[in-house]
C-alpha positions, 0 to 999 in steps of 0.5 A: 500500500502507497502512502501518499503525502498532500505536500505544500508547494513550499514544502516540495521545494525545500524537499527537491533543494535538500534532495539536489543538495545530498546528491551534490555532496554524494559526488564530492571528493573526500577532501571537499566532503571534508571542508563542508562538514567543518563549515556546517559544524562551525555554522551549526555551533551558532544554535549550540549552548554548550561550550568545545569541552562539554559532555555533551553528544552535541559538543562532541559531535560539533567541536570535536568529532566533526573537526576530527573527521575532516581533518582525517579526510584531508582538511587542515585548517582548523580554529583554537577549540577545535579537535583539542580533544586528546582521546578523539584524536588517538581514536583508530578510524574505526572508533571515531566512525562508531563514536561519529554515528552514535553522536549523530543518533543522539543530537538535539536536531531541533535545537539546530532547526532554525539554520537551514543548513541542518535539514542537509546535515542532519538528513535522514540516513536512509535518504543520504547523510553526509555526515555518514558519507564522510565515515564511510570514506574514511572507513568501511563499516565493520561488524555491528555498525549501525549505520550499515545494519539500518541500511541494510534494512531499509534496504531489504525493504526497498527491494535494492539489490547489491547493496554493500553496507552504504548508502547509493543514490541507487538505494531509492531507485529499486523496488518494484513498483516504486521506490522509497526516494532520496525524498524525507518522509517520501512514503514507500511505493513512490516514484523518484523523481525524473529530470532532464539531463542538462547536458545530453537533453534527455528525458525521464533520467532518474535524478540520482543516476547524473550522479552516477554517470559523472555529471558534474553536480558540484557547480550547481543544482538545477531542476 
């Protein structure tokens, strides 16, 4: 059964915006993925009330293990309070990506609700997140990530064939009938949304496929 959503105008663009947005990110180069996930961080601390040392699975995740991440995916310019954490940084790669996705699970998202920013940052897992698609260049999840064991679920249902323990644009784009999209909230048995391909002219591409025929989705998004 099809679970149909009577959407706003407005509410369908922001949708398509975040869409476009996760799949841009999906195409960055390690080190580019990096430098975005530092500057989100930084934008999102505006809205956090707690301070870089703080035990608190939102300051860990924005002065500390953020800052970590993308310092390891090639970033190197970094601010006084940032990564001063001794035990994040001794971390294995493996235990930073466990501590990155369980710090992540546990945010206070609301509290960051207002920066528009966060709706990509803190995007559904199951839709494209690219705080998870930085762990996952870092590092293939192992045994027990959670990360991986949800996508794997969620992929069973969407009747995705291949899947690899991460995320694919094509993880929307194949269960019979219609699949779950990169939309939030898009309720299974609906189509993913098909564009036309600003180079070639051609109809009726599904939107996560420019991706991965190496459109080059980094410039700008376009509808």
């Amino acid at each position: 059964m099809a679970l149909k959503l009577d959407l706003k105008p407005e509410q369908r663009a922001r949708i398509e915006r975040v869409t476009c947005e996760v799949l841009r990110l999906y195409a960055l180069t390690p080190r580019w993925l990096a430098r975005y996930l530092l500057t989100t961080a930084r934008d999102l601390r505006r809205f956090c009330a707690w301070g870089p040392m703080d035990c608190i699975y939102d300051a860990r995740l924005l002065w500390q293990l953020i800052p970590e991440l993308a310092y390891r995916l090639g970033e190197a310019r970094f601010l006084a309070d940032e990564r001063i954490d001794g035990e994040v940084r001794c971390m294995s790669d493996d235990m930073l990506r466990c501590q990155v996705l369980m710090a992540l699970r546990n945010v206070s998202i609301h509290a960051y609700w207002h920066s528009p920013s966060a709706h990509v940052f803190f995007h559904e897992v199951a839709n494209g997140n690219p705080v998870v698609f930085g762990v996952d260049h870092l590092v293939a999840p192992g045994p027990g990530d959670w990360a991986a064991q949800y996508l794997g679920e969620i992929a069973l249902r969407r009747g995705a064939r291949d899947f690899h323990g991460k995320w694919t644009p094509g993880l929307g784009d194949q269960g019979k009938g219609g699949a779950m999209g990169l939309r939030a909230r898009q309720g299974f048995g609906l189509k993913p949304k098909r564009l036309t391909c600003p180079d070639c002219g051609q109809q009726g591409i599904p939107q996560w496929m420019l991706s991965i025929q190496g459109r080059d989705l980094r410039r700008s998004s376009w509808a």
